[in-house]
C-alpha positions in Angstrom: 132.8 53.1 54.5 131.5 54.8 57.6 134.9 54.6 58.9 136.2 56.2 56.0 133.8 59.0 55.7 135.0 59.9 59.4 138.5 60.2 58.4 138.0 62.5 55.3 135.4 64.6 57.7 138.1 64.7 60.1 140.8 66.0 58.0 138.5 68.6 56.4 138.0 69.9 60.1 141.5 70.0 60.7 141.8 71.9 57.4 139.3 74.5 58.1 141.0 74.9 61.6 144.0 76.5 59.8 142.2 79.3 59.1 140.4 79.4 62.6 139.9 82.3 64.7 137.7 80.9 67.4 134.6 78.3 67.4 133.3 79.1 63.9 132.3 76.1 62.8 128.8 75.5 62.9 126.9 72.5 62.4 123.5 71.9 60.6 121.1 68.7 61.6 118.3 67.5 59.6 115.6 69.1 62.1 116.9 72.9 61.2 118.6 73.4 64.1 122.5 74.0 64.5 125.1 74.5 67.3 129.0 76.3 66.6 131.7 75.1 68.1 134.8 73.6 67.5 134.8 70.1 66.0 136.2 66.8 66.1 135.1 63.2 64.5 135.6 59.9 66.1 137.0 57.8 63.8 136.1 54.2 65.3 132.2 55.7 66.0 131.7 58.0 63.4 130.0 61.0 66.0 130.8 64.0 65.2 131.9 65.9 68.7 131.5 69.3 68.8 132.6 71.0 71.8 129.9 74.3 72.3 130.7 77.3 74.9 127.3 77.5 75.4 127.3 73.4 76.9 129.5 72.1 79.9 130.5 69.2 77.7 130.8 68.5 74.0 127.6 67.3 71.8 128.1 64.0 70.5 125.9 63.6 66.8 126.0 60.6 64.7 126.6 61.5 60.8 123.6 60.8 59.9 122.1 63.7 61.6 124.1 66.2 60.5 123.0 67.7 56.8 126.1 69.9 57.0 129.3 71.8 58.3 130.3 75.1 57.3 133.0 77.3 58.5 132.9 81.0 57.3 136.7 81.7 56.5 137.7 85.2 57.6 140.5 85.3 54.9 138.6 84.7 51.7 135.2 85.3 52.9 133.6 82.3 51.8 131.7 79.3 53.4 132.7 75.9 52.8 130.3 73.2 52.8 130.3 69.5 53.3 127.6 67.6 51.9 127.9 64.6 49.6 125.6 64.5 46.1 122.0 65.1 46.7 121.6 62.0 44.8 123.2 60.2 48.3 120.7 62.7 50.0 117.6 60.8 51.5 114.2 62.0 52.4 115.1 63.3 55.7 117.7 65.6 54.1 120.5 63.5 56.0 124.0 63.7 53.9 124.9 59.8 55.2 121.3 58.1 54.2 123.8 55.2 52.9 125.5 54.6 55.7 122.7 54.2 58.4 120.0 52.0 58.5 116.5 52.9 57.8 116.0 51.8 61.9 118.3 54.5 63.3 116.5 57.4 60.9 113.3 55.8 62.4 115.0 56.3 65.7 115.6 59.7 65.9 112.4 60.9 63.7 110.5 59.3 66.8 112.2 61.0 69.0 111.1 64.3 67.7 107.6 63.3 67.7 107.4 62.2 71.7 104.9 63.5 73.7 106.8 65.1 76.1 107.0 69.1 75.5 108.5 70.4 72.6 110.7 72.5 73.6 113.4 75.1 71.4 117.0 76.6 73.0 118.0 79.5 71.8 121.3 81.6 72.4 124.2 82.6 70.7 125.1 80.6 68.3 122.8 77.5 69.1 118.8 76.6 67.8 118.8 73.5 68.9 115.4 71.7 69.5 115.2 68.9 72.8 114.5 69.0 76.5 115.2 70.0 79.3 116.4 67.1 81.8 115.2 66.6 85.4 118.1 68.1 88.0 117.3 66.7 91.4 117.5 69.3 93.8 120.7 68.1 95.3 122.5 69.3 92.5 120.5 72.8 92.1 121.5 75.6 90.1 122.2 73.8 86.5 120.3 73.5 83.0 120.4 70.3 81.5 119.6 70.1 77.8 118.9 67.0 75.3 118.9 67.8 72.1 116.5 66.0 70.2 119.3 64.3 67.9 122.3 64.4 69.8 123.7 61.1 72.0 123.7 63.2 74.9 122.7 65.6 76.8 124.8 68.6 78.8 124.5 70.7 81.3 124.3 74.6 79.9 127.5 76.4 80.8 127.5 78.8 83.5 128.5 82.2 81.5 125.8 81.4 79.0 122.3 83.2 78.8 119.6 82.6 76.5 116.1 81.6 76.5 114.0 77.9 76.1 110.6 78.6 74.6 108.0 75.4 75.6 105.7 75.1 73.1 102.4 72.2 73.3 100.9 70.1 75.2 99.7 73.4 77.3 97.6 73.5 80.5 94.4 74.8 79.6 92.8 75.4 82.9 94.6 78.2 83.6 93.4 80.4 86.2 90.9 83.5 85.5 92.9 86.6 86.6 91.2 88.0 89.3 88.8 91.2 88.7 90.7 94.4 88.6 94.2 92.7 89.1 97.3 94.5 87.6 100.7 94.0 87.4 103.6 94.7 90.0 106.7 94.4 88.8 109.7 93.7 91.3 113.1 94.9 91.0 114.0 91.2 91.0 112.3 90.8 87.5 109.2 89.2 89.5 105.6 90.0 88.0 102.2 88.9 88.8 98.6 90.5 88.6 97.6 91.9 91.7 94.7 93.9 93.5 96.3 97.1 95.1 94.6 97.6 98.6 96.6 100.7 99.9 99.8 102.3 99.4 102.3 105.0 100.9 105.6 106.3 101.0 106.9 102.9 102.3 105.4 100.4 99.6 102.5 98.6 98.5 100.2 96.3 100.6 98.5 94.0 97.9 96.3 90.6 97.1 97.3 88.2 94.5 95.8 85.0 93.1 97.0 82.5 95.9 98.3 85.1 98.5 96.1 87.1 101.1 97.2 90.2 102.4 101.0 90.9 101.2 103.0 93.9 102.2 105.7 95.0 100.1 108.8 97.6 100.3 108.9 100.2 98.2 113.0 99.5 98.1 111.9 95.9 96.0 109.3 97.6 93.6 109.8 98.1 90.6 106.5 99.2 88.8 102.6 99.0 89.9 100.0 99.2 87.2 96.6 101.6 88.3 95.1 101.8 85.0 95.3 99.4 82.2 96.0 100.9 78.7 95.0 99.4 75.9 98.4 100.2 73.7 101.4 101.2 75.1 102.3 103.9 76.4 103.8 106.7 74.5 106.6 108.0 76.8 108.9 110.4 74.8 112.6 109.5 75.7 113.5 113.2 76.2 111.2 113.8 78.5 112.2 110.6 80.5 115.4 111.8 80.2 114.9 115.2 81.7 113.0 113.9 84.6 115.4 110.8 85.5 118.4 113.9 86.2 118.2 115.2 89.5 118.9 119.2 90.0 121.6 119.8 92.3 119.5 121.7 94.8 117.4 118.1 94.7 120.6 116.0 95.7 120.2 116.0 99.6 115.9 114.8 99.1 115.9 113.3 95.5 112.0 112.6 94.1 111.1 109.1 95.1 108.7 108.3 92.2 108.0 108.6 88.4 103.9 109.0 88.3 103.1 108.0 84.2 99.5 109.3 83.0 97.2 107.1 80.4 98.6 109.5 77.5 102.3 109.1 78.8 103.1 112.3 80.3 105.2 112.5 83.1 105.9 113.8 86.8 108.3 113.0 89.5 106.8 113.4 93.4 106.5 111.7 96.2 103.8 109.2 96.6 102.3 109.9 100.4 99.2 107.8 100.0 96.7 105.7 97.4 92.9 106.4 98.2 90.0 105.1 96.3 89.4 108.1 93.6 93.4 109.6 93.6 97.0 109.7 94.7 98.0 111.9 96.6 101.8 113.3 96.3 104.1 115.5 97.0 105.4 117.9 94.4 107.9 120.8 95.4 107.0 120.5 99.1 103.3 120.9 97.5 100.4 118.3 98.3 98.3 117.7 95.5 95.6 115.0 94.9 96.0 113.2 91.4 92.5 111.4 89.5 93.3 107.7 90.3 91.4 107.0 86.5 94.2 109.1 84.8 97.6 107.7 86.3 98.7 104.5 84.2 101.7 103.5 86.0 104.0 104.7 89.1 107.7 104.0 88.9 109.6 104.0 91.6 113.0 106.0 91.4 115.9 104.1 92.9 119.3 106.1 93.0 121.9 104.6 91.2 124.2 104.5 94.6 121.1 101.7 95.5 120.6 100.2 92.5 120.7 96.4 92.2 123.9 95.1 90.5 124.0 92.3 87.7 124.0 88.8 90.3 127.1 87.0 89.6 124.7 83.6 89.9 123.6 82.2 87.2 119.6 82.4 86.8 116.5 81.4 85.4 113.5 83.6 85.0 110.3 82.0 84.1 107.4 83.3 81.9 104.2 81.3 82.9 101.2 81.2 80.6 99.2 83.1 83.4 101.2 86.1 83.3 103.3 85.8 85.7 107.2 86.2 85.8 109.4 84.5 88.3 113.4 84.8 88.8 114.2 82.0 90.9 118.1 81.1 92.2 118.8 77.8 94.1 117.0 76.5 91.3 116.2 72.5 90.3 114.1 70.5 87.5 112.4 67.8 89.4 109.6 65.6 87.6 109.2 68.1 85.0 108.7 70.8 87.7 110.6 74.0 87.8 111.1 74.8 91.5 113.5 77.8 93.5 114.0 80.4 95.3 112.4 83.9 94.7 112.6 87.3 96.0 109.1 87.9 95.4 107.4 84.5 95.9 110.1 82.9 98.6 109.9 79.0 97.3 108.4 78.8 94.2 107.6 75.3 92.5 105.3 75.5 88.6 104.9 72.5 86.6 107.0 73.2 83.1 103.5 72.7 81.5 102.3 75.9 83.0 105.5 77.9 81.3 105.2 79.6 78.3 109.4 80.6 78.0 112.3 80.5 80.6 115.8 82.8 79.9 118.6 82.4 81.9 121.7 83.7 82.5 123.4 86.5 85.4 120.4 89.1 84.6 117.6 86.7 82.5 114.5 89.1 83.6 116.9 91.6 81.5 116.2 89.1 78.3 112.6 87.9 79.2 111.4 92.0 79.7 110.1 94.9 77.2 109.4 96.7 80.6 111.6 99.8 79.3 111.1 100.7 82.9 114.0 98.7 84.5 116.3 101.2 83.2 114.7 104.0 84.6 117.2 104.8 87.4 117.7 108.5 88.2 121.1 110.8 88.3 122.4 113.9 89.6 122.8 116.9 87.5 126.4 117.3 86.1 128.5 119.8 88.0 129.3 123.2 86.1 133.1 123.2 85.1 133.5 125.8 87.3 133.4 124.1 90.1 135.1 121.0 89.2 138.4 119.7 90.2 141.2 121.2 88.3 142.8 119.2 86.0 146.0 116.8 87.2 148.9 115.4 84.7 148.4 112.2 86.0 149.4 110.4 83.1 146.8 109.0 80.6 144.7 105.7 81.2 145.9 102.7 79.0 143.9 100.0 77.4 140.0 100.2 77.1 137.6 101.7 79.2 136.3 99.2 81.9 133.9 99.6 84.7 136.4 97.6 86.6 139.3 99.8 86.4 139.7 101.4 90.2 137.6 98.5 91.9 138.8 95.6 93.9 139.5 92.8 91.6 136.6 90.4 91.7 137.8 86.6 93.2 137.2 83.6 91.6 137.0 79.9 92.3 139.5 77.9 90.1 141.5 75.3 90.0 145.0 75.0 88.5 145.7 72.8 85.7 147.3 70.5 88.2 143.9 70.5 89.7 145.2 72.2 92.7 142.9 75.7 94.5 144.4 79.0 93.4 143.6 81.6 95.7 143.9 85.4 94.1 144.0 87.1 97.4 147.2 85.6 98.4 149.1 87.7 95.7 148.2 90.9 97.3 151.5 92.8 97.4 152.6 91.4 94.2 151.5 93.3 90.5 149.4 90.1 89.1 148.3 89.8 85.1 145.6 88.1 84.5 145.8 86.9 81.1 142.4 85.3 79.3 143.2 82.6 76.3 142.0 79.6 74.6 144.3 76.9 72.2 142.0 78.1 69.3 142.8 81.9 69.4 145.8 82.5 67.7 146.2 86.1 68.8 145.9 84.8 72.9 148.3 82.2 72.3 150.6 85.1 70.8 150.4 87.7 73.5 151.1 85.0 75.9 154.9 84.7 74.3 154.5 88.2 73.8 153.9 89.5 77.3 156.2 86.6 78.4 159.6 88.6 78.0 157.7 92.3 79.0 157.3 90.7 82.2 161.2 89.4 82.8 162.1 93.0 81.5 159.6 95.1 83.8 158.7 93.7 86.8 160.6 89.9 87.0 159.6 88.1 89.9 157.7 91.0 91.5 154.8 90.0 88.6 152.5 87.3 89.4 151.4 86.2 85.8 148.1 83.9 85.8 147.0 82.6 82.3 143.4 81.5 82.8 142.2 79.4 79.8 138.7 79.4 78.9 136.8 76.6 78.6 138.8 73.9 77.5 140.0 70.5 78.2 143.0 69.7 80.2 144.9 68.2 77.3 144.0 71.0 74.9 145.3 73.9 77.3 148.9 71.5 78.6 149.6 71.2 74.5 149.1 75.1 73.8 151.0 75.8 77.3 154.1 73.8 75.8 154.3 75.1 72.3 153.9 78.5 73.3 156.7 77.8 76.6 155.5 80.0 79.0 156.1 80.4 83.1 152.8 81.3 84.3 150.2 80.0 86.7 147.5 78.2 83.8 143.9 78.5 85.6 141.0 76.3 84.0 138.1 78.4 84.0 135.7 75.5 82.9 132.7 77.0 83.2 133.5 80.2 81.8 132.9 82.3 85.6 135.9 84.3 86.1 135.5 85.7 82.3 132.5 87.0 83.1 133.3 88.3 86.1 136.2 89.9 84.0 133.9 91.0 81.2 136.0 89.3 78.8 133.9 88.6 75.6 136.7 88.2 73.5 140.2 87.1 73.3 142.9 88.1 74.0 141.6 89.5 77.2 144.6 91.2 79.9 143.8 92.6 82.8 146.7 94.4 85.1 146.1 94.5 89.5 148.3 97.1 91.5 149.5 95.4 94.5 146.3 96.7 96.6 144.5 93.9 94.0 143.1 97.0 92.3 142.0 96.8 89.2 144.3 99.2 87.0 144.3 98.4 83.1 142.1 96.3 81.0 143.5 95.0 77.2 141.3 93.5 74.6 141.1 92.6 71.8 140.6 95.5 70.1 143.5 97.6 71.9 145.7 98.1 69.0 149.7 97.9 69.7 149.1 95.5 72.5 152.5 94.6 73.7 153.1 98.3 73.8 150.2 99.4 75.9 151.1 96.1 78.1 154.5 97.5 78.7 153.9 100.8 79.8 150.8 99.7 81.9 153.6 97.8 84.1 155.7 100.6 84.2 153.5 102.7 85.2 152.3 100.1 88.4 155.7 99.8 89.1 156.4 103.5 89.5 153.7 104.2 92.0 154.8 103.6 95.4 155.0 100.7 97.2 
């Protein structure tokens, strides 16, 4: 019977994969949690495998786990179920009570109810509760998750960003904060309560729980806290706005600082110096002397020419139940301890006891932070028409707007599906495509026949095409490859890396390099007349000179 109920579950996968326009299929377990992904069943086990973005390999769950499947079908709207009667329902809420015995229910219910930490993942499209597994330090920089009812655990792919709340047992000794400690905030997303000793145009020298005497730069600050408010403060955003552009007779000596008072009003200076009762800054090539008691919060102004990019690692950033925050790359779970490397900290190790939540992803302090601060970067004044360039008749950009288009294509580290190393610098010389798909997009699979005869017609052997598949297996991307009968380079981007890199969050995803490997068109998804757009960015590559 189990046997059988694998086979029907498997051909009613298959069925709602018809209608398929990516991993839409999203399973529900017994516990309340649920994962999307696209699905298979094992007929000889019974697991249902479903293979997540968000995991490096598939989840494998037995039936009796599952309380349902649905699949929201973009043609008709609906969502299909599959449950069997509630009569066949047991108490658990599992759909396959009758096929199980009462041992492997007991099983998994015990599992849930272990003392190690309870612990919740959260991201797009995955709840799942589990834990996270040790990582030996030799093989830093990866998130392993259990889930609570799935066969195995995975490592969390490397595109991915989210956040793992850790709930009870908590430490309860944690450590008083010392008297008339408050925050600093790093441009790093670091945080901890400190005791201010002095401060000038050059940074902070401070004391924090565990440190003695640090100095920092005013090029890694972020924020320090004078006075602590008891709501927040009440900046008005126009305001902000008005003080974060910088006048063009201000270009050459921009303000350095944002000083915030208690009641949220703002002014932009020059810190030259913290004493005991004020601050004193410069204002307008005026010194004045500022009440200490008044100023909530000084911001330092970074240009954006200076300000730090989005890392292309993937990292965690740790939010401990004594109030500080950590980023940390070169990271590792050891014995249940979280350990790495931070800007702020240098090596950091905390026992996952001691954390209250940990995001991760390129830019996890992003996720983890309501600092609206982090965003304060200032901006020079626009230029009146009148003195701008005159207009050219350079012909009009194709495709989407892309913060890549005019920069050096970014490189990547992937393998061919041969398994052999592809090197992207190599085709400088050549115009390359760069073409993003997956066996369960329909559209990718299209443009890739599509774009297929563009190329013979426009460019022929003077095109380097490169179809890089996204996250699949192997097999999957050789069977697409052949039914579609394309000659391109197929790159296995595994991890889901050079997508990022890319900033391709959807498919189809096509992005066109001059032979300088400049970045010169970007085609998405939603870029209607796509094989149009496609064809006239190549001509136009092609007419520029050599």
């Amino acid at each position: 019977m189990r046997i059988g109920f694998a086979v029907l579950l498997g051909t009613f996968i298959a069925a709602q994969s018809l209608f398929a326009s990516g991993p839409r299929m999203r399973v529900w377990l017994v516990d309340g949690g649920y994962v999307d992904g696209n699905l298979s069943c094992d007929a000889t086990t019974g697991h249902i495998i479903c293979n997540s973005s968000m995991f490096a390999a598939p989840l494998q769950f037995d039936a009796g786990v599952v309380q349902s499947i649905t699949k929201k079908n973009t043609i008709f709207g609906r969502r299909y179920k599959l449950r069997l009667p509630e009569s066949k329902q047991n108490e658990f809420g599992s759909p396959m009570r009758a096929l199980f015995p009462r041992s492997f229910v007991a099983d998994w219910r015990r599992s849930l109810a272990s003392p190690s930490l309870a612990m919740q993942l959260d991201c797009e499209g995955v709840q799942l509760a589990g834990r996270l597994v040790d990582r030996p330090s030799k093989q830093t920089g990866r998130l392993v998750w259990q889930t609570a009812l799935s066969r195995n655990a995975s490592a969390i792919a490397q595109h991915s960003q989210g956040e793992i709340t850790i709930g009870s047992p908590r430490r309860e000794d944690v450590s008083e904060e010392s008297e008339g400690a408050l925050p600093i905030v790093f441009r790093s997303g670091d945080a901890v309560n400190a005791n201010i000793e002095s401060m000038d145009a050059g940074g902070v020298t401070a004391r924090w729980s565990g440190q003695g005497e640090v100095r920092v730069k005013g090029a890694d600050l972020q924020s320090v806290t004078l006075t602590k408010v008891t709501k927040p403060l009440d900046v008005d955003l126009r305001d902000l706005q008005r003080m974060l552009v910088v006048p063009r007779a201000q270009q050459d000596s921009p303000p350095s600082h944002l000083v915030v008072s208690v009641t949220g009003d703002l002014l932009r200076c020059n810190v030259l110096e913290l004493k005991s009762e004020g601050l004193v800054v410069e204002v307008r090539s005026r010194t004045i002397e500022l009440p200490r008691d008044r100023i909530a919060k000084i911001v330092w102004l970074h240009p954006q020419s200076e300000s730090l990019s989005t890392s292309d690692e993937f990292l965690v950033h740790a939010v401990l139940v004594d109030k500080r925050e950590v980023t940390l790359r070169d990271f590792a779970i050891e014995n249940q301890k979280l350990t790495g490397q931070s800007r702020a900290f240098a090596e950091f190790e905390v026992p996952l006891s001691d954390i209250k939540s940990i995001h991760f992803g390129r830019d996890p302090a992003a996720q983890a932070s309501d600092r609206i601060e982090r965003d304060w970067v200032i901006e020079s004044a626009t230029v009146p028409m009148a003195y701008r360039d005159e207009p050219t008749n350079k012909a009009p950009a194709l495709g989407v707007a892309s913060t890549l288009i005019g920069k050096a294509a970014p490189d990547f580290d992937l393998k061919t599906i041969e398994g052999e190393s592809f090197d992207l610098a190599s085709l400088k010389g050549r115009v390359v495509v760069l073409d993003f798909w997956a066996s369960w997009s329909a559209p990718s699979l299209q443009g890739l026949s599509d774009f297929s005869q563009a190329i013979l017609e426009v460019g022929g052997n003077d095109v380097a095409w490169v179809a890089i598949n996204l996250e699949e297996s192997g097999v999957s991307a050789s069977r697409a490859i052949e039914r579609v009968s394309v000659d391109a380079a197929v790159l296995m981007d595994v991890d889901g890396d050079a997508a990022y890199l890319y900033q391709a969050k959807s498919l189809p995803h096509t992005v066109i390099l001059d032979r300088r490997g400049v970045v010169v068109t970007v085609i998405d998804s939603s870029t209607s007349k796509r094989l149009e757009v496609f064809r006239q960015a190549l001509q136009q590559v092609f007419a520029e000179p050599k």
